[in-house]
N, C-alpha and C positions, 0 to 999 in steps of 0.2 A: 480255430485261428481267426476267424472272420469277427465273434463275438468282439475280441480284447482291442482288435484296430479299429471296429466299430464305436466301440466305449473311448478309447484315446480320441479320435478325429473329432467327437461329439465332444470330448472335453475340451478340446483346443478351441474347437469354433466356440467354446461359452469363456472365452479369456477375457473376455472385457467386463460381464458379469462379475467373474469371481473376483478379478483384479481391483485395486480402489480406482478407478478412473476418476468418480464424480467426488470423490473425496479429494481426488493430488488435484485437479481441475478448482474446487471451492476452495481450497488453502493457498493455492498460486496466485488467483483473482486476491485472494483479501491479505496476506502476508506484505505486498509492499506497504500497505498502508499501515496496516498493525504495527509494523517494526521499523517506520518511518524509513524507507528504504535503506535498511543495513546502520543507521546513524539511531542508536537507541539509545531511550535512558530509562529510568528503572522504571515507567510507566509504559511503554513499548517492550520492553521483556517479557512486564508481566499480559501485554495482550498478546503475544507471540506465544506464547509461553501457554498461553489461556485456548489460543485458536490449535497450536498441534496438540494439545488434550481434548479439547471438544474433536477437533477432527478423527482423531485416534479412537474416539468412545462413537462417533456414526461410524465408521469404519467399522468396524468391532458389531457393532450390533447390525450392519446391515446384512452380513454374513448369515445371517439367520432369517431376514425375511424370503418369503417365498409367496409363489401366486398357483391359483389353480381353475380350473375353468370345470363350471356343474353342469350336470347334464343337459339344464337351459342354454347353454352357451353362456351364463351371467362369468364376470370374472373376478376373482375376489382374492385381495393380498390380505396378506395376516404376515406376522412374524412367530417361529416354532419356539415350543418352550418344551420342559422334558416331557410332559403329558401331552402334547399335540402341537394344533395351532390356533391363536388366537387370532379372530379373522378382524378385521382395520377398517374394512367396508359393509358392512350388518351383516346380519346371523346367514350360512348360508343353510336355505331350505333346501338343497335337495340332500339328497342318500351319501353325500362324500364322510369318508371314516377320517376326521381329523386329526387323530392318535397317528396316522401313518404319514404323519406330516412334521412328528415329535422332533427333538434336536437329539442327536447323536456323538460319538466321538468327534468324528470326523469332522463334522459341524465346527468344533469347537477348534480344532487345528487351523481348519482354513481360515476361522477369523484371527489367530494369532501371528498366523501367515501372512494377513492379510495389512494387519496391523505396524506388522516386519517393513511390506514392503512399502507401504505409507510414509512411516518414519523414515525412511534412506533417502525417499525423495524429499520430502519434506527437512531433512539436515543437512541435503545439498543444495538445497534453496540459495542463493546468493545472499539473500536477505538477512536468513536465518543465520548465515554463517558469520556475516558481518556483526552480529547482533550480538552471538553468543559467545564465539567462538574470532574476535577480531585480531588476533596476531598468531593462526593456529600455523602457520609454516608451508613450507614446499610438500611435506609429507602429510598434512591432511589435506591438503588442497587437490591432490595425487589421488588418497582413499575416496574422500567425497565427489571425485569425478567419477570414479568407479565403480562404487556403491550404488547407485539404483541400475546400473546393467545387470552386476551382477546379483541384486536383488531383488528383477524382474525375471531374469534367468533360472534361479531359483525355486521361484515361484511357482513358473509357466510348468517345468519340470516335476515339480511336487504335485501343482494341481490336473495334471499330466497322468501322474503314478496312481493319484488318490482323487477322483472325478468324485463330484458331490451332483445331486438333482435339483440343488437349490435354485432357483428361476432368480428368487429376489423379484423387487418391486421394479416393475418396468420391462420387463421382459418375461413373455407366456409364446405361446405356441397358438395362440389364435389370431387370426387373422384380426387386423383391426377393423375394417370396413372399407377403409379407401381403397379404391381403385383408380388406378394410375388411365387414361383416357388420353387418346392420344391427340395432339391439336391437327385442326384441318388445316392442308398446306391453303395456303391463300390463291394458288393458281385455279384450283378445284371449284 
């Protein structure tokens, strides 16, 4: 019993990992200007149009990077492919078996998952909805309010059910170096 609540709590705390943060965060930042805030013409669709594709394919593929730390302490991202992983920061020298770092089903879910929960936010953009979507009614305006809840809910619950080990780039389990030092009161 202790195993499977173990596994769940561990997957919950890695939700911002698996979630697109830094993807809905770089589409938010550059969507007003792409889609000349919601007042588009067919040169602003197609950058709008161009930025939730590009964002949807780093989405997609970020799902599969992952980091690992060698017996040096060295740390080294790569992205998994069916045969292992391809390391991103030079060859690593020590004994790590990089086949068991391969891409699997599961892999492959979470980045469509991933992808899922991308887009809901990304077509409840105001921008986006002004752009593509300018006379869509009381009833999409209804769905697209409601659509990244419940396609963060989703999510959270699937990558919940089906936890993956993937670290992704930017998040490892070593320590970085900084130590937090705390300031002398000035009375002292």
């Amino acid at each position: 019993m202790r195993q499977p609540m173990q596994k769940t709590l561990s997957s919950a705390a890695n939700l911002a990992n698996l979630l697109p943060t830094g993807t809905v965060l770089a589409f938010q930042t550059l969507a007003p200007p792409f889609s000349n805030r919601g007042i588009c013409r067919i040169s602003n669709k197609c950058l709008t149009a161009s930025l939730v594709g590009f964002c949807s394919v780093v989405c997609f593929l970020s799902s599969f990077t992952d980091s690992f730390t060698d017996s040096d302490g060295k740390l080294y991202y790569g992205m998994a492919t069916w045969k292992g992983m391809v390391v991103f920061n030079g060859e690593s020298e020590s004994r790590v078996d990089l086949s068991e770092f391969r891409m699997r089903l599961v892999d492959l879910v979470h980045a469509w998952v991933s992808v899922l929960v991308f887009l809901a936010f990304a077509l409840s953009d105001v921008n986006v909805q002004s752009c593509f979507f300018p006379s869509g009614g009381e009833d999409l305006d209804v769905l697209v309010m409601n659509l990244p809840l419940a396609a963060g809910l989703f999510a959270t619950f699937f990558f919940t059910l089906f936890p993956t080990t993937r670290r992704g780039i930017g998040y490892s389990d070593s320590p970085t170096g900084y130590t937090y030092v705390r300031p002398r009161s000035l009375a002292a």
